[in-house]
DOGU-496276 format. One record per residue (C-alpha): residue number from 0; residue in three letters; x, y, z. Coordinates in steps of 0.02 Angstrom, whole numbers, plus 50000, padded with zeros to 5 digits. Each point is the difference from the previous one (the first is absolute). Layout:
BEGIN
(NUM 'ALA' (X Y Z))
...
REM end
This chain:
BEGIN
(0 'UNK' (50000 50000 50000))
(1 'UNK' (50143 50106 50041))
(2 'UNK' (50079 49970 49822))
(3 'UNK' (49824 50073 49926))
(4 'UNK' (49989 50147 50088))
(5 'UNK' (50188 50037 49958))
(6 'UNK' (49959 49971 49824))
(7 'UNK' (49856 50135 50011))
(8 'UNK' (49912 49893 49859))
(9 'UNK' (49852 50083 49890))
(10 'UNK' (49827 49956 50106))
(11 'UNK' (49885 50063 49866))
(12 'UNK' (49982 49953 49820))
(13 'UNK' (49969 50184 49963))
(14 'UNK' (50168 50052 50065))
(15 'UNK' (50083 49876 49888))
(16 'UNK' (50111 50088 49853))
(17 'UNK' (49910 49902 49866))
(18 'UNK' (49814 50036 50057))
(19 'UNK' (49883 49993 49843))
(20 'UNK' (50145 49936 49904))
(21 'UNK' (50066 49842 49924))
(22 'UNK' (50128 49896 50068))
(23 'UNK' (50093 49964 50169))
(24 'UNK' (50090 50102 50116))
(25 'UNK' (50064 49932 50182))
(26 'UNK' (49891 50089 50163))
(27 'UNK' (50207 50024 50063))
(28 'UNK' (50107 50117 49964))
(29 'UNK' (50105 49862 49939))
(30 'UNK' (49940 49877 49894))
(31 'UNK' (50109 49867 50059))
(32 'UNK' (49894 49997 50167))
(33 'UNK' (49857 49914 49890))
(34 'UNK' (50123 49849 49995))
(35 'UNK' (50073 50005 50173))
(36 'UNK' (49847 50020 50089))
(37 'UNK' (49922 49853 49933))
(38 'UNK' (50185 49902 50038))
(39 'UNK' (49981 50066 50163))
(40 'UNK' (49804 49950 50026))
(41 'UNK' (50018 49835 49934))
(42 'UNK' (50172 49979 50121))
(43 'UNK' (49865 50047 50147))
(44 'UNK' (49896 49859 49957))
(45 'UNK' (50149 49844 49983))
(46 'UNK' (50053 50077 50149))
(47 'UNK' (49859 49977 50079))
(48 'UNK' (49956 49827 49936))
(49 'UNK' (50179 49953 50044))
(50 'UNK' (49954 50044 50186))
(51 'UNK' (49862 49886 49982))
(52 'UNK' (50124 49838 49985))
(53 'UNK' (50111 50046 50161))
(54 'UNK' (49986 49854 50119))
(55 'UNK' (49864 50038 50163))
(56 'UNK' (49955 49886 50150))
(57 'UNK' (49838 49917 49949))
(58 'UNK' (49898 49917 50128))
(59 'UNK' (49873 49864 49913))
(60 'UNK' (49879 50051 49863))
(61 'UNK' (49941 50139 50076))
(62 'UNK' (50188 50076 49983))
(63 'UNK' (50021 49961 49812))
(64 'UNK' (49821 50073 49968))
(65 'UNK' (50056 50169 50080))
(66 'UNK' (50144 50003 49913))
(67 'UNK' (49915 49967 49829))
(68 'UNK' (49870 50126 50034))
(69 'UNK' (50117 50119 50052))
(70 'UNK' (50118 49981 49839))
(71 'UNK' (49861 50012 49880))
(72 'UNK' (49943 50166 50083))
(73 'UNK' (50183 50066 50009))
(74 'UNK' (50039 49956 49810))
(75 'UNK' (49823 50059 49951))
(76 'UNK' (50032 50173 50091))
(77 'UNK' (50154 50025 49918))
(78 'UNK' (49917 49966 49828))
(79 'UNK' (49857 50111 50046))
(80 'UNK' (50096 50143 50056))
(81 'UNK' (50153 49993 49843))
(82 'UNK' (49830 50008 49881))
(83 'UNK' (49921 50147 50103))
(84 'UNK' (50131 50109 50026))
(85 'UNK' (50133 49961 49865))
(86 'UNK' (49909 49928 49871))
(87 'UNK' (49877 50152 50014))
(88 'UNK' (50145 50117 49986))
(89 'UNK' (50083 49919 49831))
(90 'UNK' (49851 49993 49891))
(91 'UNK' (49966 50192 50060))
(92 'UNK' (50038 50088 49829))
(93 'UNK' (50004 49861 49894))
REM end
C-alpha cells in the first residue's frame, strides 16, 4: 500500500493523459510500474501461498481442518486484494 501511495498513481479515468483518445498510457508516471506492480502483486500472492506449506502442530482432524480453512482464506485474500487494489490501478487508462 505504501508503494501505491508513493507512486501517486492516476485514480480517475478522466485524469488519465489519453482521456477520449485511442490507445494506452500507464496511470504512473513511469510506465515501467505497469510491469513491476503486477511482479510485485503476483510475488504477494506465492508468498503467501508459500506460508501456507510451513509445517504447524496439528492436533487430530479438527487441526488439519483449521489449517485448510485458514489457507484457503489467506490465499483467497491475497487474490482478492492484488485484483482490487492493483489490478484496479493497471487497467486505469487503458
Amino acid at each position: 500500500m505504501t508503494v501505491i501511495v508513493a507512486l501517486d498513481p492516476v485514480t480517475r479515468q478522466e485524469d488519465c493523459s489519453n482521456y477520449h483518445a485511442a490507445g494506452n498510457v500507464s496511470a504512473f508516471d513511469d510506465p515501467v510500474w505497469d510491469l513491476n506492480l503486477a511482479v510485485m502483486g503476483l510475488g504477494w500472492i506465492a508468498l503467501t501461498t508459500l506460508e501456507q506449506f510451513l509445517p504447524i502442530t496439528h492436533r487430530g482432524w479438527n487441526g488439519w481442518f483449521s489449517a485448510i480453512a485458514r489457507a484457503m482464506i489467506a490465499i483467497g485474500l491475497s487474490v482478492a486484494g492484488c485484483c482490487c487494489l492493483i489490478g484496479r490501478l493497471l487497467i486505469m487508462c487503458n
